[in-house]
C-alpha positions as CSV (number, residue, x, y, z in Angstrom):
1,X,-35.8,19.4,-17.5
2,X,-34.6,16.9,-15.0
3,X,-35.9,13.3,-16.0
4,X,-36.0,10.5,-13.3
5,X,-36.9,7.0,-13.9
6,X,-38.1,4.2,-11.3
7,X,-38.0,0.2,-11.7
8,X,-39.1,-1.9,-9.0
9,X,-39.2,-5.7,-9.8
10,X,-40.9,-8.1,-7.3
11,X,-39.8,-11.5,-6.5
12,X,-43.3,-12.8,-8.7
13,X,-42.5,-10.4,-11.7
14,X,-39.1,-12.0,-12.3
15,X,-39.9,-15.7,-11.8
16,X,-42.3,-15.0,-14.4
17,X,-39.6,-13.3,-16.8
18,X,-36.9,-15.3,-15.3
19,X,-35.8,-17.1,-18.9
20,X,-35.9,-14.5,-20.9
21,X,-34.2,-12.1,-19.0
22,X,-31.4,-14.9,-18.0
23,X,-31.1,-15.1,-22.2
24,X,-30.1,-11.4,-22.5
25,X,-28.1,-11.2,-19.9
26,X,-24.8,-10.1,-21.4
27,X,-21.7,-9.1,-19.1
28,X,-19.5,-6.3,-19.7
29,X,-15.7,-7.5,-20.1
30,X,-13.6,-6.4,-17.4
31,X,-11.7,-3.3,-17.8
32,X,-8.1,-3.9,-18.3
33,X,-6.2,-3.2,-15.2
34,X,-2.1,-1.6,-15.2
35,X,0.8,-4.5,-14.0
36,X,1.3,-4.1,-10.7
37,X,4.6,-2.5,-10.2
38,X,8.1,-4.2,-10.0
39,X,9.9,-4.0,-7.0
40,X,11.2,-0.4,-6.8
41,X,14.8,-2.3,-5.6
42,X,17.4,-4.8,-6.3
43,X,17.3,-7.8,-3.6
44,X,18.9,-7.6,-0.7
45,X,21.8,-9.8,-1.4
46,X,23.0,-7.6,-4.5
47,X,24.3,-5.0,-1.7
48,X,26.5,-7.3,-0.4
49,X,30.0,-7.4,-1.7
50,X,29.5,-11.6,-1.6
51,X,32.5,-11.9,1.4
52,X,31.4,-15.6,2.8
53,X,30.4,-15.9,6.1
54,X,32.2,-18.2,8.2
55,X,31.8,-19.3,12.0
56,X,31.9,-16.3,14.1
57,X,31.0,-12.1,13.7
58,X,32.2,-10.1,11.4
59,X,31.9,-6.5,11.4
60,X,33.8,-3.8,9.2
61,X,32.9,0.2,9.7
62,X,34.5,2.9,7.4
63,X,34.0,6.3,8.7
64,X,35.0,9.6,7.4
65,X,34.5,13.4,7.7
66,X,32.6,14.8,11.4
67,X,29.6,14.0,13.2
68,X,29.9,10.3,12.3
69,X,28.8,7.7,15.4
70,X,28.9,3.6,14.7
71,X,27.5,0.9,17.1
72,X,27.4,-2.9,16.4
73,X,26.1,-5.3,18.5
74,X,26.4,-8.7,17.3
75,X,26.1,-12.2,19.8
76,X,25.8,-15.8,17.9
77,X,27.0,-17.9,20.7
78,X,25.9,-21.0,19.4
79,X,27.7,-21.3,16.1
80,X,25.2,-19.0,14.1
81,X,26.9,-16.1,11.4
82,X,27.0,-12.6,11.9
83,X,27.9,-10.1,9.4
84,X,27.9,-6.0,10.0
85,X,29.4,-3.4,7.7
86,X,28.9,0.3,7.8
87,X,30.0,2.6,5.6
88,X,29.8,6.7,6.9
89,X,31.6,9.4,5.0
90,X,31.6,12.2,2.4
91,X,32.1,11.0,-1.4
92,X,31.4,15.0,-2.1
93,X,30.5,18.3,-0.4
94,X,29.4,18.9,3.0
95,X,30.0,16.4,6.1
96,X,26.7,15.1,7.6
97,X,26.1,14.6,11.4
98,X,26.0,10.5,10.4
99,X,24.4,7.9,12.7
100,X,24.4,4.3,13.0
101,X,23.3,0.9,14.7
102,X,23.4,-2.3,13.9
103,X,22.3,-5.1,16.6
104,X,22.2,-8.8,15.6
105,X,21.5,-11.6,18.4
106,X,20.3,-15.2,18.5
107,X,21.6,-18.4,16.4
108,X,21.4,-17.5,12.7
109,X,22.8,-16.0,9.6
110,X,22.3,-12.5,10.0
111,X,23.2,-9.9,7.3
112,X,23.4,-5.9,7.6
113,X,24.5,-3.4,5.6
114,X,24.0,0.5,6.5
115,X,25.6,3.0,4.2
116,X,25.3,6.7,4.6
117,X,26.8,9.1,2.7
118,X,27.4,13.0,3.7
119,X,24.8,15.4,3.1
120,X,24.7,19.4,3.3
121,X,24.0,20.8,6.1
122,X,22.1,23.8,5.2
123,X,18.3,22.9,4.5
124,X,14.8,24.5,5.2
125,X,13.6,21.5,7.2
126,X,13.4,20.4,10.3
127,X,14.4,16.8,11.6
128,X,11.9,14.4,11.8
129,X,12.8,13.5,15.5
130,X,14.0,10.1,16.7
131,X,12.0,6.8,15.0
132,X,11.6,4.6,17.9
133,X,14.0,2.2,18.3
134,X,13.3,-1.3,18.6
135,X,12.8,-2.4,22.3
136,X,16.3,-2.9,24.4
137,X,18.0,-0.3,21.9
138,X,20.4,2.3,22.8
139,X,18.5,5.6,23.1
140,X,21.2,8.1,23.3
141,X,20.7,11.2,22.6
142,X,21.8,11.7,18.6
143,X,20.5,15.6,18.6
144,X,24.7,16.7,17.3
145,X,23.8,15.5,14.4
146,X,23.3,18.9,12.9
147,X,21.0,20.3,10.4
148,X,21.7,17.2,8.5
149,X,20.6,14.3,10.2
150,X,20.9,11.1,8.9
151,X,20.1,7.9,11.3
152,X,19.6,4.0,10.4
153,X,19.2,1.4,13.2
154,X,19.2,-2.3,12.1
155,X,17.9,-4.6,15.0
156,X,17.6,-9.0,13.9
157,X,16.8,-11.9,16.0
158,X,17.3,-15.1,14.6
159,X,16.5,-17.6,16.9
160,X,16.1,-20.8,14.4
161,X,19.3,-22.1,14.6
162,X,22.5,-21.9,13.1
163,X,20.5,-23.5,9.7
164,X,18.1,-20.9,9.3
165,X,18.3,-18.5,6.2
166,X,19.5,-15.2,6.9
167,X,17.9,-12.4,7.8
168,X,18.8,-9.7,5.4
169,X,18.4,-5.7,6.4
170,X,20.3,-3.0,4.1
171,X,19.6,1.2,4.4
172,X,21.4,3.3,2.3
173,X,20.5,7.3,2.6
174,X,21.7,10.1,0.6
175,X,24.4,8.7,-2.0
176,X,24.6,10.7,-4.8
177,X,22.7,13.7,-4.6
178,X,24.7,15.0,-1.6
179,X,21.9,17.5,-1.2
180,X,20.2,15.4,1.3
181,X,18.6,16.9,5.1
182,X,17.3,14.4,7.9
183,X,17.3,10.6,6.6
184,X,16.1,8.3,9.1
185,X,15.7,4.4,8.8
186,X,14.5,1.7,10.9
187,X,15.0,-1.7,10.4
188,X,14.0,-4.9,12.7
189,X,13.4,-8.1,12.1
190,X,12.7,-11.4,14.2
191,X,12.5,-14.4,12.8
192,X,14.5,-16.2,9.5
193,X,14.7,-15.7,6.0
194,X,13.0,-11.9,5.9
195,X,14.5,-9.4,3.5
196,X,14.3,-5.4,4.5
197,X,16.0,-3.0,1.8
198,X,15.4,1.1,2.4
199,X,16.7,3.2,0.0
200,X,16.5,7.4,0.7
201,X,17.3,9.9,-1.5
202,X,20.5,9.5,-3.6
203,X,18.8,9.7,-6.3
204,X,19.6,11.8,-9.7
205,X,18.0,14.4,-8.8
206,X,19.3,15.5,-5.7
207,X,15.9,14.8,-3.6
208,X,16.7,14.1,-0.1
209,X,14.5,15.6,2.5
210,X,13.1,15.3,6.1
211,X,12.4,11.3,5.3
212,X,11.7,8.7,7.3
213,X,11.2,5.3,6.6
214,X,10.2,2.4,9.5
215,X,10.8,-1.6,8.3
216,X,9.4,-4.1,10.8
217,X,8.9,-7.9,10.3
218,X,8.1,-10.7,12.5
219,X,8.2,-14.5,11.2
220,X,9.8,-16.4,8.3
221,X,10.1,-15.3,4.4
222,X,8.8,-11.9,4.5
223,X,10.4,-8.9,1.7
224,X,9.9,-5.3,2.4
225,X,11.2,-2.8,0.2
226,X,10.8,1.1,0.6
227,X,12.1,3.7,-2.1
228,X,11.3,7.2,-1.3
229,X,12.7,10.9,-1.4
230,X,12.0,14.2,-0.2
231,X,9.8,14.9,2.6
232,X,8.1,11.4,2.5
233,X,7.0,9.1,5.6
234,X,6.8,5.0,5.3
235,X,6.0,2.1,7.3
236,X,6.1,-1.2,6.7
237,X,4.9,-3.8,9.4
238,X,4.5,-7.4,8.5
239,X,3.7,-10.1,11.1
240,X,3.4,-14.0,9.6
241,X,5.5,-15.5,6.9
242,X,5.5,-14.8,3.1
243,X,4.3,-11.7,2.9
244,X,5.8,-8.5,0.7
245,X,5.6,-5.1,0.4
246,X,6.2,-2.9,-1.7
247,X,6.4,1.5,-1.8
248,X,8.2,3.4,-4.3
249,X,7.2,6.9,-3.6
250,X,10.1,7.9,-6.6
251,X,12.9,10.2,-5.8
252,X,11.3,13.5,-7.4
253,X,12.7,16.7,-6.3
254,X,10.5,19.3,-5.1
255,X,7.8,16.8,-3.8
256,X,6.7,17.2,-0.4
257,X,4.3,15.0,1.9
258,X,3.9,12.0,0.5
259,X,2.9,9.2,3.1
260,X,2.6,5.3,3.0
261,X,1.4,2.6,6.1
262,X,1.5,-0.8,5.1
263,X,0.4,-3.6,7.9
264,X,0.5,-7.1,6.6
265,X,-0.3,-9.4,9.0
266,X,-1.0,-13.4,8.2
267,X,0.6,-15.5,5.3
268,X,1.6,-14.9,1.6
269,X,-0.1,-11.1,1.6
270,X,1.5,-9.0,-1.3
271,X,1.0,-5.1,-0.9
272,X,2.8,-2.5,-3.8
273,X,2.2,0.9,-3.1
274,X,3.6,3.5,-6.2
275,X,2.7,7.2,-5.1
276,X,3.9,10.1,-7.4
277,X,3.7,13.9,-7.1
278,X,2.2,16.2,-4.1
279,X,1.0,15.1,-0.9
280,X,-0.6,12.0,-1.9
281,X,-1.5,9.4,1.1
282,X,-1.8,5.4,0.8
283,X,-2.9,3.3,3.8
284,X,-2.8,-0.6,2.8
285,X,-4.3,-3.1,6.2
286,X,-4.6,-6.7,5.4
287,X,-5.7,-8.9,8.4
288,X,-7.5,-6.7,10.5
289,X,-7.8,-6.8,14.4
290,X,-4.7,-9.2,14.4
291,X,-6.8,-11.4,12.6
292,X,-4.6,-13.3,9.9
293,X,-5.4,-13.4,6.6
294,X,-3.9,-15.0,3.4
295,X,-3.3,-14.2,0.1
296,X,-4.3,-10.9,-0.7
297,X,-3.3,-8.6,-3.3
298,X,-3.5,-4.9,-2.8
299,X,-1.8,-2.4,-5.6
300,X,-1.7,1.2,-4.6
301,X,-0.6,3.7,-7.8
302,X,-1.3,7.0,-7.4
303,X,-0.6,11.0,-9.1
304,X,-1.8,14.0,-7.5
305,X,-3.3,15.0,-4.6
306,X,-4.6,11.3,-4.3
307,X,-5.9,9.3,-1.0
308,X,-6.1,6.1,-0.9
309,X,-6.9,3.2,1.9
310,X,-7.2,-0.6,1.0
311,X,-8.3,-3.0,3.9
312,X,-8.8,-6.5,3.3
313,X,-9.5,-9.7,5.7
314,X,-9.8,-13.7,4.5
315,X,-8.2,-15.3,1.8
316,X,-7.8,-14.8,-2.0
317,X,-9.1,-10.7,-2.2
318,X,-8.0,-8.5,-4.5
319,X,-7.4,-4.9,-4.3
320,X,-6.2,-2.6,-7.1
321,X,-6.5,1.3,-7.2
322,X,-5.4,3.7,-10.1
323,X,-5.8,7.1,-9.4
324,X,-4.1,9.8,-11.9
325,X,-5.2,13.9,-11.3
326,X,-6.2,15.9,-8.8
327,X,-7.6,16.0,-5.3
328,X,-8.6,12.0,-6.0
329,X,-10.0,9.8,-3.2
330,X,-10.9,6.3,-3.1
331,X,-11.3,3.7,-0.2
332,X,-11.7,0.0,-0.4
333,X,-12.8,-2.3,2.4
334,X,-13.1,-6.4,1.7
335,X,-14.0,-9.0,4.4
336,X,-14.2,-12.3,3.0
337,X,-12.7,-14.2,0.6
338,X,-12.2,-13.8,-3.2
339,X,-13.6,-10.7,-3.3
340,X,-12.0,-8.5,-6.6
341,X,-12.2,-4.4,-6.5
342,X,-10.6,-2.6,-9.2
343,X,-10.7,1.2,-9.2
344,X,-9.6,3.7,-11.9
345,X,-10.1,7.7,-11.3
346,X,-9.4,10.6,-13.2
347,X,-9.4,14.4,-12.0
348,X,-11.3,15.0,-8.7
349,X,-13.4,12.0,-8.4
350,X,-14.3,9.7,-5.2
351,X,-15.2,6.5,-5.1
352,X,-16.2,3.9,-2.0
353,X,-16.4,0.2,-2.4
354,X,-17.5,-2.0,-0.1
355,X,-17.5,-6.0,-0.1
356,X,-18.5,-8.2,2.7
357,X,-19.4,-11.7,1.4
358,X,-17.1,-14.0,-0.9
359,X,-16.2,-13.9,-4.9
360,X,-17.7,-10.6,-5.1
361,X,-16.3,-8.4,-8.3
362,X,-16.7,-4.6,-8.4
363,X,-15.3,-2.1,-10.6
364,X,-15.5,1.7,-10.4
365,X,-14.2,3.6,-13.8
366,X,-14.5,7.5,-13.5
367,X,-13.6,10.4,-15.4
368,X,-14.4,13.5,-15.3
369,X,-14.7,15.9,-12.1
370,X,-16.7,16.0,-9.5
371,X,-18.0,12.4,-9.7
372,X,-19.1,9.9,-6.7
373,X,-19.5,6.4,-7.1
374,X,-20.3,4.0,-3.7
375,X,-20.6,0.6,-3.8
376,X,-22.0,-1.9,-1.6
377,X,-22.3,-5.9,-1.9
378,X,-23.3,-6.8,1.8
379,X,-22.4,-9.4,4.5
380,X,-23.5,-12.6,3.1
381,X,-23.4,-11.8,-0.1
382,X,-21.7,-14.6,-2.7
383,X,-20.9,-13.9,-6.8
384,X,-21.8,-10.5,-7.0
385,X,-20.8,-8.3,-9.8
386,X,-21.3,-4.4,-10.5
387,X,-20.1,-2.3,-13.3
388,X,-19.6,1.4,-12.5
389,X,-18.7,3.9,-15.6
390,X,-18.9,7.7,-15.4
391,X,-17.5,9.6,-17.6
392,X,-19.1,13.3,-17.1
393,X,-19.2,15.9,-14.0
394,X,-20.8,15.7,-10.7
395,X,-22.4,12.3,-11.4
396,X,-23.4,10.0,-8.4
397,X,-23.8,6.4,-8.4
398,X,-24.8,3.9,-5.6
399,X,-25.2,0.2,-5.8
400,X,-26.3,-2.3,-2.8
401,X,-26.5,-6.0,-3.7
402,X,-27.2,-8.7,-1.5
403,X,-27.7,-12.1,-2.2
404,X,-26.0,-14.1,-5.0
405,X,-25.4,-13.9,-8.5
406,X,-26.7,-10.2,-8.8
407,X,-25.4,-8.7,-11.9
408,X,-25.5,-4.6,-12.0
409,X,-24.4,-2.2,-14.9
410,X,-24.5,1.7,-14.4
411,X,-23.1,3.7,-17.5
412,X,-23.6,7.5,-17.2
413,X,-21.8,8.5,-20.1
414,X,-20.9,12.6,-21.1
415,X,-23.0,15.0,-19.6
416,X,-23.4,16.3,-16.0
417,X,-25.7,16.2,-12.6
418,X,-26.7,12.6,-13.6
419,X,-27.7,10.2,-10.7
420,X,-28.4,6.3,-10.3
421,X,-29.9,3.9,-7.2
422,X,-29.7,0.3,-8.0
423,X,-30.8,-2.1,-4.7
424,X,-31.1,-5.7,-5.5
425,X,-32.0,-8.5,-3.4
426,X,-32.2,-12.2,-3.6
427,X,-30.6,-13.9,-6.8
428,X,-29.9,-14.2,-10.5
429,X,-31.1,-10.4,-10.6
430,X,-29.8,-7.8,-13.3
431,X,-30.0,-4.3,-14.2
432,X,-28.2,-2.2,-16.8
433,X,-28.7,1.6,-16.4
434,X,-27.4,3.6,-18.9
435,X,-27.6,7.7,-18.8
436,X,-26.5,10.5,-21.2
437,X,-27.3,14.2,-21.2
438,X,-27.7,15.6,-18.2
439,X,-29.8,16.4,-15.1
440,X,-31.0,12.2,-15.3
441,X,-32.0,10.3,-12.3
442,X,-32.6,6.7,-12.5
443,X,-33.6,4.2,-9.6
444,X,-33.9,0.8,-9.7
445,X,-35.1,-2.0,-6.9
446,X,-35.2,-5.6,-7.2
447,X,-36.3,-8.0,-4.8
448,X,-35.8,-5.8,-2.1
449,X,-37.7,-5.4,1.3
450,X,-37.1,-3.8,4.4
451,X,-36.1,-7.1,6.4
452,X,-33.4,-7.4,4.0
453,X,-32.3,-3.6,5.6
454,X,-32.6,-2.0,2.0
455,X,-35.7,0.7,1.6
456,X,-38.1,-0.5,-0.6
457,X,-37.4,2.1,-3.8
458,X,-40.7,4.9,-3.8
C-alpha cells in the first residue's frame, strides 16, 4: 500500500512553535568529502635539463627516423630570453610521421619543450584532424604524417618585459609505450608567468590513441596540466591570472571516449578534473558569459559511464562531484558567492543541484539504482542548507528553499519507489523527512505562497 504524507506549516503556526522547534533543531554533520586530486604532473621546470638562459634565442632540435618536420620561431628583440628544444625520433619500433612548432615572440623569458617519440604506424583509428592553430600560425598541410600522427604546436607572447617570469609550455606524446596512433597538442599562452604541461600516452601500458589535447591561457600566473591516453579529448582555456586546472583522464589501455572542457575565466579559480574508465564526460565553466569570477573550487572524479558539468559564477563557491558506477549523471550550477555543493553517486543515479543566492550548502549522497535527487535554493536566497540521502532504488527527491536560514533533511533509507517534496519559504524553517520501506510519498511546505513562485503543497 502506497503511504503519502502532507505537512504544510503557515507563517502563524511557526511563530507560535518558533522556540521549541529552534531547540530541536539538530544538524546533520557533513559527509566527508575525497582530497581533491594532486596534480597528475611534475611542474613545468622539471622537463627542463636546467641549461641557463642567457641574452638571446636558443633553440636545439634532435630528429631522427622519417616523417619528422621542426619549425621554431622565436623574436626577443628587446633583450628578453628565448629557449626552444625539440626532440623527434624513435627510442624503439616503428617511425612516426612527427610534427612540430614552437613560436615564441615579445620581451620575455619564454620556455618550450616538445618531445615526441616514434609511434607504430598500424592502428584502428583515424586521426583526429588538425587542432586549430593559434592565430598567425603556419597551417601547412601535415596530412604525410601517416597513420601515426603525432602534432604539438607551442605558440607564447610575452609582452611584459625582459623581467617578466617565464612562460613555461612542455608536450611530450608517446614515450614509452611506442604503441601510440594520432597525438595532437596545442599549447598557447599570452601573458607572463603561466605554466602549460601535456603529457599523451607513454604511459606503461602502452595506451596511446586518437588524443587530443588543447592548452590555452591568457594573463599572468595561470598552471594547466592535462594527463590523458587513449582515445581522449581535453581543453583547457583560462583567461585572468591565478587560475589552475587540472585533468588526469589516466593512461588506461583499452579506454575509449573520455572527454574534458575546462574554461576558467577571472582570478585564483582552481578546477581538477580525474575521469577513469569508458566514455565518461566532464564540463567544468567558472565565470560565465565572460563574466570574471574568483576563487572557486570545482573537483571532477569520476568511474563509469559518468557525466558531469560544474558551472559556477561569483566568488568563494565550491564544487565537488564523486561519481563511481555506471551510467551516473550529475550537474551543478552556482551563481553567487560561497555557495558549497558536494555530490557523491553510486550505480545509475542522477542528481541536479541548483544554487542561486550566497553561503548556500547542499549535499546529494545516493546509492543504489535508479535514484533522482534535484535541488533548488533560489535567487536571493542566503544560508541555506539541505541534506539529501538515498540509499534504495528508484527513489526521487526534490527540495526548493528560498529565503534564509532554511534547514532541510531528506533520508530515504533501503527500500524502493519512495518520493519526497519539501518547499520552504521565508526563514529559520526546518524539516527532516525520513522514509524506509517502500512505495512512501512525503510532501512538506513551509511558508510558501504562490507570489513566492512555489505551489502552495495540496
Amino acid at each position: 500500500m502506497k503511504k503519502f504524507l502532507t505537512i504544510t506549516a503557515s507563517a502563524i503556526a511557526l511563530s507560535m512553535a518558533g522556540s521549541a522547534l529552534a531547540q530541536e533543531t539538530v544538524e546533520t554533520e557533513r559527509p566527508a568529502q575525497s582530497d581533491a586530486p594532486a596534480a597528475p604532473l611534475d611542474d613545468a621546470d622539471s622537463y627542463f635539463d636546467g641549461t641557463a638562459m642567457t641574452s638571446g634565442n636558443q633553440s636545439y632540435i634532435t630528429q631522427y627516423s622519417d616523417g619528422n618536420d621542426a619549425d621554431v620561431d622565436q623574436s626577443n628583440s628587446t633583450g628578453g630570453n628565448g629557449y626552444a628544444e625539440i626532440v623527434q625520433g624513435t627510442p624503439s619500433g616503428g617511425a612516426g610521421g612527427n610534427s612540430a612548432s614552437v613560436d615564441q615572440s615579445g620581451s620575455g623569458a619564454n620556455n618550450a619543450l616538445i618531445e615526441q617519440k616514434s609511434t607504430a604506424r598500424s592502428n584502428g583509428f583515424s586521426p583526429a584532424g588538425e587542432p586549430t592553430r593559434p592565430a598567425g600560425r603556419d597551417t601547412a598541410d601535415r596530412s604525410d604524417r601517416g597513420g601515426a600522427a603525432q602534432l604539438a604546436v607551442i605558440d607564447q607572447t610575452n609582452d611584459a618585459g625582459s623581467s617578466a617570469e617565464a612562460n613555461d609550455a612542455v608536450i611530450q606524446q608517446g614515450v614509452s609505450g611506442v604503441a601510440g596512433f594520432a597525438n595532437e597538442a596545442q599549447i598557447a599562452q599570452n601573458g607572463s608567468g603561466n605554466e602549460a604541461v601535456v603529457v599523451q600516452g607513454g604511459g606503461t601500458n602502452h595506451e596511446d590513441g586518437n588524443m587530443f589535447s588543447n592548452v590555452a591561457q591568457t594573463g599572468t600566473g595561470n598552471i594547466a596540466q592535462s594527463k590523458q591516453g587513449e582515445a581522449d579529448y581535453s581543453n583547457i582555456e583560462q583567461s585572468g591570472d591565478g587560475n589552475e586546472a587540472y585533468v588526469d583522464q589516466g593512461d588506461l589501455f583499452g579506454v575509449l571516449g573520455r572527454t574534458s572542457d575546462v574554461s576558467q575565466n577571472g582570478t585564483g579559480n582552481m578546477a581538477s578534473v580525474q575521469q577513469n574508465a569508458r566514455d565518461a564526460m566532464s564540463s567544468v565553466l567558472q565565470g560565465l558569459d565572460d563574466a570574471d569570477s574568483a576563487s572557486n573550487d570545482a573537483v571532477v572524479i569520476q568511474d563509469a559511464n559518468a557525466v558531469s558539468v560544474i558551472e559556477q559564477n561569483g566568488t568563494g563557491n565550491m564544487a565537488q562531484t564523486e561519481q563511481s558506477g555506471a551510467l551516473a549523471s550529475a550537474y551543478v550550477d552556482q551563481i553567487g558567492s560561497g555557495n558549497d555543493s558536494f555530490i557523491r553517486q553510486t550505480a545509475d543515479s542522477t542528481a541536479t543541484a541548483n544554487q542561486y543566492g550566497s553561503s548556500g550548502v547542499s549535499d546529494i549522497l545516493q546509492s543504489g539504482e535508479g535514484n533522482s535527487a534535484t535541488l533548488t535554493q533560489t535567487v536571493g536566497s542566503s544560508l541555506e542548507r539541505s541534506l539529501i540521502e538515498q540509499n534504495g532504488t528508484n527513489g526521487v527527491v526534490e527540495v526548493t528553499q528560498r529565503g534564509t536560514d532554511n534547514y532541510s533533511e531528506v533520508f530515504q533509507l533501503a527500500g524502493d519507489m519512495n518520493s519526497a517534496i519539501v518547499e520552504q519559504g521565508g526563514s529559520a524553517n526546518y524539516s527532516t523527512v525520513t522514509q524506509g520501506g517502500s512505495n512512501n510519498s512525503a510532501s512538506v511546505s513551509q511558508n510558501v505562497s504562490a507570489s513566492m513562485g512555489l505551489p502552495m503543497a495540496q
